[in-house]
DSSP file (Angstrom, degrees, kcal/mol; ACC not computed):
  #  RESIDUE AA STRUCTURE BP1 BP2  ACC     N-H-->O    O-->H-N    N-H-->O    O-->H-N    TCO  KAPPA ALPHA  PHI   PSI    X-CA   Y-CA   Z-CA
    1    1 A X              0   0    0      0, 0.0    16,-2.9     0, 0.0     2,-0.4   0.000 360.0 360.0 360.0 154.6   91.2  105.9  100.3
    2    2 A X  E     -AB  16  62A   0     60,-0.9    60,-1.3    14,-0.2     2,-0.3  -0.996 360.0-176.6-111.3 106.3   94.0  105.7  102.6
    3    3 A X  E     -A   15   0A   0     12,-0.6    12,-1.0    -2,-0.4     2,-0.2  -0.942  11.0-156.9-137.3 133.5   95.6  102.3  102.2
    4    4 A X  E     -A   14   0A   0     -2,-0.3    56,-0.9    10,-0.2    55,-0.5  -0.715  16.0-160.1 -96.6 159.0   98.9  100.7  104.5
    5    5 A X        -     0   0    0      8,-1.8    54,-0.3     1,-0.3    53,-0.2  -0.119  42.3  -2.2-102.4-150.0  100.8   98.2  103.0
    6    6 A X    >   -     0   0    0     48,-1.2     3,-1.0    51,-0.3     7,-0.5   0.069  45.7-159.5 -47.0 134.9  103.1   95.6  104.4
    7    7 A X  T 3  S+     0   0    0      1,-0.2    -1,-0.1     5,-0.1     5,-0.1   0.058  83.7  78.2-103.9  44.5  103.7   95.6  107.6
    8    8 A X  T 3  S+     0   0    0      3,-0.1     2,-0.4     2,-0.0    -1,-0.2   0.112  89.7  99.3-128.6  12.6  106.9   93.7  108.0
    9    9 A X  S <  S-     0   0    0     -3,-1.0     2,-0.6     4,-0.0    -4,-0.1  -0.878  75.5-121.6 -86.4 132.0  108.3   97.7  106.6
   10   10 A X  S    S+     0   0    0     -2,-0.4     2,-0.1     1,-0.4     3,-0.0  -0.956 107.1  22.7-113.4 131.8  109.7  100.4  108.7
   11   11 A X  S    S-     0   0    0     -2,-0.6    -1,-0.4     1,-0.1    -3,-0.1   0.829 103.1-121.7 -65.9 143.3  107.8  102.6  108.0
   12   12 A X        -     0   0    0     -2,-0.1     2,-0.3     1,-0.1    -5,-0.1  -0.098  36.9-106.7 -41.4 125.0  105.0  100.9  106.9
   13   13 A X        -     0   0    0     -7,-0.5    -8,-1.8    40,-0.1     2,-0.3  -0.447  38.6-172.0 -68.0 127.8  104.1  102.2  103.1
   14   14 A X  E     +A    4   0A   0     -2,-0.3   -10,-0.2   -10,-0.2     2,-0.1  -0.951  12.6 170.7-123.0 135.1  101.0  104.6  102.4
   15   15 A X  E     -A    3   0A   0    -12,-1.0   -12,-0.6    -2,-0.3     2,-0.4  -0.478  11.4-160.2-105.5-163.9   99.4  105.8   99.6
   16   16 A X  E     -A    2   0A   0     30,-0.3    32,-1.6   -14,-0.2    33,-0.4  -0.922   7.8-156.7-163.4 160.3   96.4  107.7   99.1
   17   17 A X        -     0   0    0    -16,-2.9     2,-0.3    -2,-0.4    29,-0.2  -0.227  15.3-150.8-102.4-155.9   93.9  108.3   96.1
   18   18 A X  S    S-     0   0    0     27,-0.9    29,-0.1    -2,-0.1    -2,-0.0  -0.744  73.9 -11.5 173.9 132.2   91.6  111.7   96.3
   19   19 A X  S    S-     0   0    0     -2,-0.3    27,-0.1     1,-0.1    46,-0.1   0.715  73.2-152.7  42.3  51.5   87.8  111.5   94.3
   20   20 A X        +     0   0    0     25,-0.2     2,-0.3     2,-0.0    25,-0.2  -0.232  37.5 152.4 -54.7 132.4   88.3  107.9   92.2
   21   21 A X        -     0   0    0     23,-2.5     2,-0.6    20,-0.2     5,-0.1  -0.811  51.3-147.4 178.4 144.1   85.8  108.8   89.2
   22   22 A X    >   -     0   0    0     -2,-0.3     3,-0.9     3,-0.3     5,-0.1  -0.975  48.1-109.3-109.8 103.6   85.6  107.7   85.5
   23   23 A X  T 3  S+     0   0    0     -2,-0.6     3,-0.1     1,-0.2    -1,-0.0  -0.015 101.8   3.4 -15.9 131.3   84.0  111.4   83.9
   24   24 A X  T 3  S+     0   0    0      1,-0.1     2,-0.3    -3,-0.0    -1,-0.2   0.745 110.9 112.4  43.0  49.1   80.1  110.5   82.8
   25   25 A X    <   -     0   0    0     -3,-0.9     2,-1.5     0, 0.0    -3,-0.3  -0.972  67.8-133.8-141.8 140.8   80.4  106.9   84.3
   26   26 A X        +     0   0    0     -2,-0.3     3,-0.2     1,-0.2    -3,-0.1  -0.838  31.1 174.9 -97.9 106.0   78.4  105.9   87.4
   27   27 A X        +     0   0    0     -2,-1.5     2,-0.6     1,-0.2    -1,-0.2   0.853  52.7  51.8 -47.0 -70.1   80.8  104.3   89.4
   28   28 A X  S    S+     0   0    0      3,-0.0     2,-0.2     6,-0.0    -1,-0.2  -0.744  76.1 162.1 -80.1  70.5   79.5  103.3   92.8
   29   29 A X    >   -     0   0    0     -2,-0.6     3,-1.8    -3,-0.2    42,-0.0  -0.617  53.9 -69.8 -65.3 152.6   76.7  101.7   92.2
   30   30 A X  T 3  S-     0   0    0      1,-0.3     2,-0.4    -2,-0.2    -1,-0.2  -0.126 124.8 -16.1 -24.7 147.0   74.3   99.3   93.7
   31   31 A X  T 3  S+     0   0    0      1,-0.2     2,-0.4    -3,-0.1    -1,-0.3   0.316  99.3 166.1  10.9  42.5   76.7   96.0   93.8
   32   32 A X    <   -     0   0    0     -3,-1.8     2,-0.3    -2,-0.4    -1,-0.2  -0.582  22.9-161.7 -92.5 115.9   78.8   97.9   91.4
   33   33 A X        -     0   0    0     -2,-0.4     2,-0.3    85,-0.0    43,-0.0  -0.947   4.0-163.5-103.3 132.8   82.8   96.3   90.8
   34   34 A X        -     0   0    0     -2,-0.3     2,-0.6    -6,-0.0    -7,-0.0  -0.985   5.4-149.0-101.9 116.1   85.4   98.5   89.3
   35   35 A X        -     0   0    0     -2,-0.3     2,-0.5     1,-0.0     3,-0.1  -0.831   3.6-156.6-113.9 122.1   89.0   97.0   87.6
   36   36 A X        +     0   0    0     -2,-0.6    -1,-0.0     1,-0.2    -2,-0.0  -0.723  44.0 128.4 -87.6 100.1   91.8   99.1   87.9
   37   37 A X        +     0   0    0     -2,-0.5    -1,-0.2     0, 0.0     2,-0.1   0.701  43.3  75.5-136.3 -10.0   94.0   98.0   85.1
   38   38 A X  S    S-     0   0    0      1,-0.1     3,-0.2    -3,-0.1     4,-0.1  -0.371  72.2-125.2-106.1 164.9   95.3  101.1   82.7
   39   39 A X  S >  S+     0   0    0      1,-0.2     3,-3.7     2,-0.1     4,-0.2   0.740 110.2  76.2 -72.7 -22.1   98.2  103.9   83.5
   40   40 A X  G >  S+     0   0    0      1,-0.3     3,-1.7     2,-0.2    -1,-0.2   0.790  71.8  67.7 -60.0 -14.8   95.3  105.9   82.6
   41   41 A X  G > >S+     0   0    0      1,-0.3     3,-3.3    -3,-0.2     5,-0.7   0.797  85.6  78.7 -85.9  -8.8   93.3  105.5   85.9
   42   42 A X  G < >S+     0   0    0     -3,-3.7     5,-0.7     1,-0.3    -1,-0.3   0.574  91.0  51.0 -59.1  -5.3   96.2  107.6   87.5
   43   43 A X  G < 5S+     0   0    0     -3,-1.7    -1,-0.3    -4,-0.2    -2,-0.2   0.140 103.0  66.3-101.0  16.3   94.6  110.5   86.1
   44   44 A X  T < 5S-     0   0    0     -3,-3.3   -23,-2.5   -22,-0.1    -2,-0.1  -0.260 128.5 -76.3-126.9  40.6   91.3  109.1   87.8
   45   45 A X  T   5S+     0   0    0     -3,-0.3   -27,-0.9   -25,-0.2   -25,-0.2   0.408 100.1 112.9  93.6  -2.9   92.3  109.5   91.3
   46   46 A X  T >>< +     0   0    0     -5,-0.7     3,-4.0     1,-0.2     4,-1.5   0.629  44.1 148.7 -99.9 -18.3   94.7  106.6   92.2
   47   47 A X  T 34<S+     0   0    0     -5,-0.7    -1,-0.2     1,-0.2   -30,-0.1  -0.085  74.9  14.4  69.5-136.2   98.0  109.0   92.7
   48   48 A X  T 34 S+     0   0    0    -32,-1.6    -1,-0.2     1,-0.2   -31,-0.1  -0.029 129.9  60.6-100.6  13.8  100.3  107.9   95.0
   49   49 A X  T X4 S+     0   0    0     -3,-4.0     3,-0.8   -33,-0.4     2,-0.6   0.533  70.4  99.1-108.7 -15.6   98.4  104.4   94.8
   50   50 A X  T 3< S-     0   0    0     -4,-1.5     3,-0.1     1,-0.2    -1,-0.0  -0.753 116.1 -15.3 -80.8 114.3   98.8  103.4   91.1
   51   51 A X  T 3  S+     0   0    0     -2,-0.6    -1,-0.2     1,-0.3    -2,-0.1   0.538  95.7 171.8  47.5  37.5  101.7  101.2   91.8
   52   52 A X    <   -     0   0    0     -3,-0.8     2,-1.0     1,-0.1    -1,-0.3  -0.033  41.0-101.3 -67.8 160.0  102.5  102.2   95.0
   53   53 A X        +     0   0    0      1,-0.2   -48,-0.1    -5,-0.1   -40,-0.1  -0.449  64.6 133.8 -87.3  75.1  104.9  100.5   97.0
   54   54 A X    >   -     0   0    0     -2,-1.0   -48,-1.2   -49,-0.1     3,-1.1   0.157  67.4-120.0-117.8  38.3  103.1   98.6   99.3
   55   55 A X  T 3   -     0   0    0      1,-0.2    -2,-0.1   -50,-0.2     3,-0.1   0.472  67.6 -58.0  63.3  44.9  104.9   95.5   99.1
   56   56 A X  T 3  S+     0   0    0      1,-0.1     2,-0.3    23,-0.1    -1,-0.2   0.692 111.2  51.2  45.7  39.8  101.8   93.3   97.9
   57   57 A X    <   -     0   0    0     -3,-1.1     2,-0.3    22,-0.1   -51,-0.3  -0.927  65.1-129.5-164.6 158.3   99.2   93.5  100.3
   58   58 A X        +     0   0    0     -2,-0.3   -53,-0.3   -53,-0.2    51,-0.2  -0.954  16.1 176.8 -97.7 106.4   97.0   96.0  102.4
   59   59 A X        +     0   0    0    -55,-0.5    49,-0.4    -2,-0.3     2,-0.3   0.423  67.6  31.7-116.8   1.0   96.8   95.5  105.7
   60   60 A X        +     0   0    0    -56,-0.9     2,-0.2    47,-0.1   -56,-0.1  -0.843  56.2 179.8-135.8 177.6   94.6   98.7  106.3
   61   61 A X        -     0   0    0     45,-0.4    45,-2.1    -2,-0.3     2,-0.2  -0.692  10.3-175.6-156.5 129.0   92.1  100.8  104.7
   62   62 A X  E     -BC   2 105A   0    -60,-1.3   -60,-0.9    43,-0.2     2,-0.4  -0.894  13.5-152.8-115.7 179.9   90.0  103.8  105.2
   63   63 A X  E     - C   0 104A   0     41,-0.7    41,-2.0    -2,-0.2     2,-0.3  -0.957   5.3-169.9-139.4 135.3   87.1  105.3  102.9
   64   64 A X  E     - C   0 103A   0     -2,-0.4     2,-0.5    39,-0.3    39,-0.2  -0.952  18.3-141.3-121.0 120.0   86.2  108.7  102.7
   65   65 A X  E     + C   0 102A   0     37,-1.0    36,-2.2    34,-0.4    37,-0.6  -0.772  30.8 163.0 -53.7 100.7   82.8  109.3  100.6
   66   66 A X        +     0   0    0     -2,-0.5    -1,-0.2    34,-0.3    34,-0.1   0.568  49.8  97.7 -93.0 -33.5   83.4  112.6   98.6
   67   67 A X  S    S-     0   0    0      1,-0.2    34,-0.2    32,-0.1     2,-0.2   0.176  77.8-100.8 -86.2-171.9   80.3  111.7   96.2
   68   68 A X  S    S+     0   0    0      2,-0.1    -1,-0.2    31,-0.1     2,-0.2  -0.593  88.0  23.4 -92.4 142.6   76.7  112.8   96.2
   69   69 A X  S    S-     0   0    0     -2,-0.2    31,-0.5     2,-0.0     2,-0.3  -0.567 109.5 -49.9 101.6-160.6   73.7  110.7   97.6
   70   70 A X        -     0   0    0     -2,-0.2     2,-0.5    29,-0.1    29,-0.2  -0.896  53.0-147.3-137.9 122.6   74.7  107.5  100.7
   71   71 A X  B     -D   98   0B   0     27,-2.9    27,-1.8    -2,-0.3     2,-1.5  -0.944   8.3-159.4-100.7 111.1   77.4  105.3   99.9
   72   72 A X        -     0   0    0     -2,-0.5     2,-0.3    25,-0.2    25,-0.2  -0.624   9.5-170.2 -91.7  83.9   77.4  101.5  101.2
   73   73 A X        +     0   0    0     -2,-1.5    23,-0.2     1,-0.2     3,-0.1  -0.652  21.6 155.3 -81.8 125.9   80.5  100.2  101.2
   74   74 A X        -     0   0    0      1,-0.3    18,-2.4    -2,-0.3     2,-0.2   0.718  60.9  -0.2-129.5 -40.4   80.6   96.7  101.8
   75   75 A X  E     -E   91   0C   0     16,-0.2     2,-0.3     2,-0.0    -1,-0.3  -0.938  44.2-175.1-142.5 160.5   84.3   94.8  100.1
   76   76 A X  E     -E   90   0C   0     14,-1.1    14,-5.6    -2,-0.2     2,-0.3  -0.891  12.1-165.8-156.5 146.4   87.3   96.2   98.2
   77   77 A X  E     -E   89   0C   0     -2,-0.3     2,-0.4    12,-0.2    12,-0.2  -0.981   1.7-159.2-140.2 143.0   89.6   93.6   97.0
   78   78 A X  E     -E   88   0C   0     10,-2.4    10,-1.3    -2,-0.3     2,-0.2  -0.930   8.3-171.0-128.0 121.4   93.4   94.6   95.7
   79   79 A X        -     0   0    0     -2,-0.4     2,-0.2     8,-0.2    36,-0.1  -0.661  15.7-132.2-102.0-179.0   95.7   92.2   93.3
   80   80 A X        -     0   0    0     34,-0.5     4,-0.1     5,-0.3     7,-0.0  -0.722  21.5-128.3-135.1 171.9   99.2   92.7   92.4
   81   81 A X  S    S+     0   0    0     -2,-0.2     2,-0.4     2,-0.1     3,-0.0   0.126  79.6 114.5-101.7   3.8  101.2   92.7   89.6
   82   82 A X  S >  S-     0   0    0      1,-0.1     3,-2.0     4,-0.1    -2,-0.1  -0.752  75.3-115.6 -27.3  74.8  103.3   90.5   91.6
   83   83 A X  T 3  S+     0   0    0     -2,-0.4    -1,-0.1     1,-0.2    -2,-0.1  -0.101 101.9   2.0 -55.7 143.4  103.8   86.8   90.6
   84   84 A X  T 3  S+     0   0    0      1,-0.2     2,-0.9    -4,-0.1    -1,-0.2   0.487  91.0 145.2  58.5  -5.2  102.2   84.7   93.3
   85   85 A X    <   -     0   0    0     -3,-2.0    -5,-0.3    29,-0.1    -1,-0.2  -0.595  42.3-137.9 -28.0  87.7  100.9   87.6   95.4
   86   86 A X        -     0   0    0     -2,-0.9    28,-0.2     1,-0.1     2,-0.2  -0.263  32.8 -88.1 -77.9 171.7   97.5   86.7   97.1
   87   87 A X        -     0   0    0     26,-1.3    24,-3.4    28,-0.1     2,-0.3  -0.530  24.6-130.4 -84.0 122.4   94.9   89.2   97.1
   88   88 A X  E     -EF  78 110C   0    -10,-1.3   -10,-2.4    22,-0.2     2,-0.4  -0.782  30.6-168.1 -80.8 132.2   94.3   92.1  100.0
   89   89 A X  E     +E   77   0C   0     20,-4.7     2,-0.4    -2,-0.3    20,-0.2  -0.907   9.0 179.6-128.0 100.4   90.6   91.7  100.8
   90   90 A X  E     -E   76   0C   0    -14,-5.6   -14,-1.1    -2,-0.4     2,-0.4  -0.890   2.0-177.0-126.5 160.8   88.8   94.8  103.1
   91   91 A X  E     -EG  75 107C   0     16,-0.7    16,-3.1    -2,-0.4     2,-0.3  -0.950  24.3-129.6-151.0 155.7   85.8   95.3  104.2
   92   92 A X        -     0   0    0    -18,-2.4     3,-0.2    -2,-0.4     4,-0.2  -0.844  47.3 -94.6-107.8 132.9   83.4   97.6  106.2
   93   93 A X    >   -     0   0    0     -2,-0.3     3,-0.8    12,-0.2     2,-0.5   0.306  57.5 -78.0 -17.0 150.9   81.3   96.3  109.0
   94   94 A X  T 3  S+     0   0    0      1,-0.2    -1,-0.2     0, 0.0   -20,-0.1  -0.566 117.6  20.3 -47.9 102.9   77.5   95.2  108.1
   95   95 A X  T 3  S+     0   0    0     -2,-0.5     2,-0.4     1,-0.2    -1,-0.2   0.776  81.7 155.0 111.0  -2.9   75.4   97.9  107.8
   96   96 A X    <   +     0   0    0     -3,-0.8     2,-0.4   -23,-0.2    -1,-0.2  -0.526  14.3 179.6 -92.0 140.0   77.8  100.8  107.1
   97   97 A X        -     0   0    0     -2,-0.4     2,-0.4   -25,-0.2   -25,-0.2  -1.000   9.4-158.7-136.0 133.8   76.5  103.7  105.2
   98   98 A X  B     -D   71   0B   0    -27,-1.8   -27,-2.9    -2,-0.4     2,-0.2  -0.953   9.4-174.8-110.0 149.2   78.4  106.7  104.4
   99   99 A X    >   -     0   0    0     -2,-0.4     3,-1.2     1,-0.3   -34,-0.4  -0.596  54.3 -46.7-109.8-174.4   77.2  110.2  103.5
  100  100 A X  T 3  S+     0   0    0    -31,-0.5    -1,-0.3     1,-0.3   -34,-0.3   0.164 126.7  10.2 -23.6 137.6   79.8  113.2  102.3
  101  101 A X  T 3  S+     0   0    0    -36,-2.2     2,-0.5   -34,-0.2    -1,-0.3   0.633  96.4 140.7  65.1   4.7   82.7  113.8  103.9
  102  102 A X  E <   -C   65   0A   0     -3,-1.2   -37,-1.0   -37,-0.6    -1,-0.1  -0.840  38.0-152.7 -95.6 125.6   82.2  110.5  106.0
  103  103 A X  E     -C   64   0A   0     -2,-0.5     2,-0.3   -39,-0.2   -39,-0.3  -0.548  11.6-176.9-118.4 142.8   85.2  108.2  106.9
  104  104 A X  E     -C   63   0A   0    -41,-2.0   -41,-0.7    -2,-0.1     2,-0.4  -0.931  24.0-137.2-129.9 158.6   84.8  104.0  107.6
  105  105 A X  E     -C   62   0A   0     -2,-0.3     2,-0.3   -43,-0.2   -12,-0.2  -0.850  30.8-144.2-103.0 152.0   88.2  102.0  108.7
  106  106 A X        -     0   0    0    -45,-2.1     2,-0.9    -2,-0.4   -45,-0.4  -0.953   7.9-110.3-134.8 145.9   88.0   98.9  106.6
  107  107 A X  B     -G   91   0C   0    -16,-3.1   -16,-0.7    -2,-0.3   -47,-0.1  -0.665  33.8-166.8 -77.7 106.6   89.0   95.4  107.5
  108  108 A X        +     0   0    0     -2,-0.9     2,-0.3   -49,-0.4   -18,-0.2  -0.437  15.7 152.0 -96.2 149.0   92.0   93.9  105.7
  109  109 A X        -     0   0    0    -20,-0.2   -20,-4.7   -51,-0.2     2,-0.5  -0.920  49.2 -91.1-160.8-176.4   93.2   90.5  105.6
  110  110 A X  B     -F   88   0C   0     -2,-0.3   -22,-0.2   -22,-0.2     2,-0.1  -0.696  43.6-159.2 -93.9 104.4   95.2   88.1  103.4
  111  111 A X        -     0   0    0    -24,-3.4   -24,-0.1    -2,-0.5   -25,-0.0  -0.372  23.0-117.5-103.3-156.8   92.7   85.9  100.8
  112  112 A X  S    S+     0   0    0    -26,-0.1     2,-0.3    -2,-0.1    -1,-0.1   0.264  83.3  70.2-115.2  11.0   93.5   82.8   99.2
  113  113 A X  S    S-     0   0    0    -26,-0.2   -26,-1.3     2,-0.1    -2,-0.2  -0.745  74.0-125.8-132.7 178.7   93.4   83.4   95.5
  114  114 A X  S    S+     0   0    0     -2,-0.3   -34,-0.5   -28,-0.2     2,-0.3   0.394  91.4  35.4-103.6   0.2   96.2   85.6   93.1
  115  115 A X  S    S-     0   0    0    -36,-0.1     2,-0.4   -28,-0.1   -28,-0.1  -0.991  79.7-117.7-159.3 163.4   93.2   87.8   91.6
  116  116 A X        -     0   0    0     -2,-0.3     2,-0.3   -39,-0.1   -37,-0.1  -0.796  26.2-165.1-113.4 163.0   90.3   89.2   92.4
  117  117 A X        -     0   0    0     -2,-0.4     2,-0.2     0, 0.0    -2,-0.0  -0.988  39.8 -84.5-159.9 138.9   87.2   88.1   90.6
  118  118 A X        -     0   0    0     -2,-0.3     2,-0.1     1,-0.1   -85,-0.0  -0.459  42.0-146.3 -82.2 124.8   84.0   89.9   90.6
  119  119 A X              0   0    0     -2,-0.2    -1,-0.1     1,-0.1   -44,-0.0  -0.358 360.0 360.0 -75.5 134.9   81.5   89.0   94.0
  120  120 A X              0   0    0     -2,-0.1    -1,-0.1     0, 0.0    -2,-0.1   0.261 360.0 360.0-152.9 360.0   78.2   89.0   93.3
């Protein structure tokens, strides 16, 4: 993922991850949620995004599919560590399928709660 932060920064803050994967855990899955919560997931792809500075939101996103197999990406939802922070919520068109090496821009906006909470 490619992710911008605030945009009230010159220049706007970017991070980026490269492969997100928990060894011998299937990740992406069918309606599949993952919570990013340890230092440890910086060694599982998050980089220059585990606690990047992006001043408590995301106002962009893209996805690149590295994995095997068709990936459907439908919502990725960001909290902060932030008191009183709301939630960056993005999301890929209806219908988007990626295969390898295939890139989506995702839609970001601002949601109404201080955590994210698993969609089903």
């Amino acid at each position: 993922m490619l992710l911008t932060g605030s945009d009230n920064e010159r220049p706007m803050p970017q991070c980026k991850t490269k492969d997100l994967d928990h060894p011998n855990v299937p990740d992406f899955g069918k309606g599949s949620s993952i919570f990013v919560a340890s230092k440890e997931e910086q060694d599982m792809g998050w980089y220059t995004c585990w606690n990047a500075p992006l001043d408590g939101m995301v106002t962009a996103a893209s996805v690149t599919w590295t994995g095997s197999g068709t990936f459907y990406p439908w919502q990725i939802c960001f909290d902060w560590d932030k008191e009183n922070s709301l939630v960056s919520i993005c999301k890929a068109a209806t219908g988007i399928t990626l295969n390898n090496g295939e890139s989506v821009d995702l839609s970001c906006e601002t949601g109404d709660a201080t955590e994210c909470h698993i969609i089903s």
